[in-house]
N, C-alpha and C positions, 0 to 999 in steps of 0.2 A: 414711093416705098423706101429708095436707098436713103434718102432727108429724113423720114423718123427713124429707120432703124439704126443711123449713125447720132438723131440725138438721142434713141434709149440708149444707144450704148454710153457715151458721157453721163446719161444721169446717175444710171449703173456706177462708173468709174468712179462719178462723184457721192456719191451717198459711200461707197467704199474705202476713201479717201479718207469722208469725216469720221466716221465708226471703227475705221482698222489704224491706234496710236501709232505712231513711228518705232523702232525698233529702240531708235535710241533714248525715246520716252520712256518704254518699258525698261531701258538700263537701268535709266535713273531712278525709279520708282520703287527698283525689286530691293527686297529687304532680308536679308539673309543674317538666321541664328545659328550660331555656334555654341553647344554646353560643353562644360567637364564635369563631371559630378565626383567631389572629391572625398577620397577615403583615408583613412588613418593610418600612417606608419611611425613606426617606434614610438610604440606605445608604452613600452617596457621605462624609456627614458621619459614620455612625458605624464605617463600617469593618467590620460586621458584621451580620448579617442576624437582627436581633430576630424573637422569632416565640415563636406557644404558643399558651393557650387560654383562656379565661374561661368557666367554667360558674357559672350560676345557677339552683339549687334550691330552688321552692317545698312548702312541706308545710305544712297550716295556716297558723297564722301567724307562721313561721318563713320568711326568706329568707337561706339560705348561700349567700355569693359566693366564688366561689375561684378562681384567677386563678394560674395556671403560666405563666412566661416563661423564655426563654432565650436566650444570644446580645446580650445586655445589656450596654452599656457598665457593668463590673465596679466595683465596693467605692464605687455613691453611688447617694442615692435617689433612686427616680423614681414622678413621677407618674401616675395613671392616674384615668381618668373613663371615663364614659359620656354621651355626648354626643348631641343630638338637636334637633329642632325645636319652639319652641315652640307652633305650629297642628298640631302632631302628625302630620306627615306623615313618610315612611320617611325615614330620613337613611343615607349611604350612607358608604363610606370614601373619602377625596378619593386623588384618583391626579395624576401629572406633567401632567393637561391643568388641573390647578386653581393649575397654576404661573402667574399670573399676569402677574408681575414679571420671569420668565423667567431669574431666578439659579441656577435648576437646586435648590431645596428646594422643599418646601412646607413654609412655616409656620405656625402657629395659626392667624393670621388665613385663610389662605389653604387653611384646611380647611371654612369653616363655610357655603362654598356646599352644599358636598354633603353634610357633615356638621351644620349649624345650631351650638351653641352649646353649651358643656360645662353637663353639669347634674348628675350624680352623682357627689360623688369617692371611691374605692373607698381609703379611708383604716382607721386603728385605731378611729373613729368615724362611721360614713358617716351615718347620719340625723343628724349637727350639721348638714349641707351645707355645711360648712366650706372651699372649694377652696383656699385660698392658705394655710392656716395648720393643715392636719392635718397626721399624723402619714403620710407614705408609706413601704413598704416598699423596703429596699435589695439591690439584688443585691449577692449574694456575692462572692468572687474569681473568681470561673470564668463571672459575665456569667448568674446564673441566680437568679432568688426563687419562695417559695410564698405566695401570701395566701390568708387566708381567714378569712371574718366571718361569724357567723351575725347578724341583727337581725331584728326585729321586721319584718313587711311593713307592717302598720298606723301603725307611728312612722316609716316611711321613706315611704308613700305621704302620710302629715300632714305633712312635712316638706317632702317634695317641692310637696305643694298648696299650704302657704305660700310656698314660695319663685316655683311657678309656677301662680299663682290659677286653679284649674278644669281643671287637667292632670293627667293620672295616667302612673304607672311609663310603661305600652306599654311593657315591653323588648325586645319584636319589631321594634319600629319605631328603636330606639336602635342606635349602632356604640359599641363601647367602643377608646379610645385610650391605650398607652402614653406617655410623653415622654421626655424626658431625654438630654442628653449633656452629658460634664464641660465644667465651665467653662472651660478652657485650649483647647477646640472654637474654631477659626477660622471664624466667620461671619462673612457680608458683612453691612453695614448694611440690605440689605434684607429681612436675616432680622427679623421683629416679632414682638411678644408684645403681651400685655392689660395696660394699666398700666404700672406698675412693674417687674414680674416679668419676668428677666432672658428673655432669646430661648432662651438653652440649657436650660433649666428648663422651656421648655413645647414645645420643637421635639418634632415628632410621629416617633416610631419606630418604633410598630407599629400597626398598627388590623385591627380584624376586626367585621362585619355580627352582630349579635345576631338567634340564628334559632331559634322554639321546634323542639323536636327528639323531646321526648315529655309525655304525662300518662297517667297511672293511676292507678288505688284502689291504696292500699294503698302499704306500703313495698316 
């Protein structure tokens, strides 16, 4: 009696073995969505109510970012980032009580109460962390573009940690911002930017709250 009951129990073991994946199979396998669903600011200055969406897909170590706009001041490039707090706390989309200055925009500067500080630029290279000098994509004639990048998650989290020593992605806790209106844009002088970098070039047009939305095994 103790010889079969010691080999039902291995067959037991083994049939549980084959059917129950390794913990670290299911790492690999689970596939986790992130959206922003982005909505229109300063509208007064573009005339037109930007809006879309940014989704990011993780699978492994694969992160595609991809990024629908519409309603885009037409035939020039614009910037976008993801922007957040360096002490890692939620950062949110600035709205007209972050108008300051009370000129009726908000501008860069005047996003980073609610929003903190740009940190990922969603370029033709994003783990360079390059902001001022990638390549951003341009709407078309009709005020609309598609991006989309696949990279590495591991070279864009080492990137990111060099640039912000002991912080990670959190893109739940990140809002992602469009920019951009043409330069011939009449701003008052108390529209600002970072630097050098002209006001029309970083004024804030669309932003939307990065919110996870799914994960599962498998594709």
């Amino acid at each position: 009696m103790k010889i079969h009951a010691v080999r039902s129990l291995a067959l037991v073991a083994g049939i549980l073995a084959f059917i129950a994946p390794s913990s670290s199979l299911l790492a690999q396998s689970t596939r986790t969505v992130y959206v922003a669903h982005l909505k229109p600011m300063n509208t007064n200055v573009t005339g037109t109510r930007t809006r879309g969406e940014a989704r990011f897909t993780i699978d492994g170590d694969k992160l595609t970012i991809q990024i629908d706009v519409h309603g885009l001041p037409p035939s020039m490039e614009h910037w976008q980032h993801f922007h957040g707090f360096k002490d890692g706390h939620t950062a949110n989309c600035a709205t007209i009580a972050d108008d300051v200055n009370h000129d009726g925009i908000i501008d860069l500067i005047e996003t980073e109460k609610a929003s903190g500080v740009t940190m990922v630029p969603f370029t033709a290279d994003p783990d360079n962390m390059d902001v001022a000098h990638g390549t951003y994509p341009e709407a078309n004639a009709n005020g609309d573009y598609h991006y989309q990048k696949t990279v590495s998650l591991k070279a864009l989290e080492a990137a990111f940690g060099a640039e912000f020593p002991g912080k990670k992605l959190d893109l739940d806790r990140r809002v992602v911002y469009i920019h951009g209106v043409p330069a011939v844009s009449k701003l008052p002088s108390t529209v600002v930017s970072l630097g050098t970098v002209p006001a029309y070039v970083t004024l804030p047009i669309a932003c939307g709250r990065i919110e996870r939305v799914s994960a599962h095994a498998g594709k």
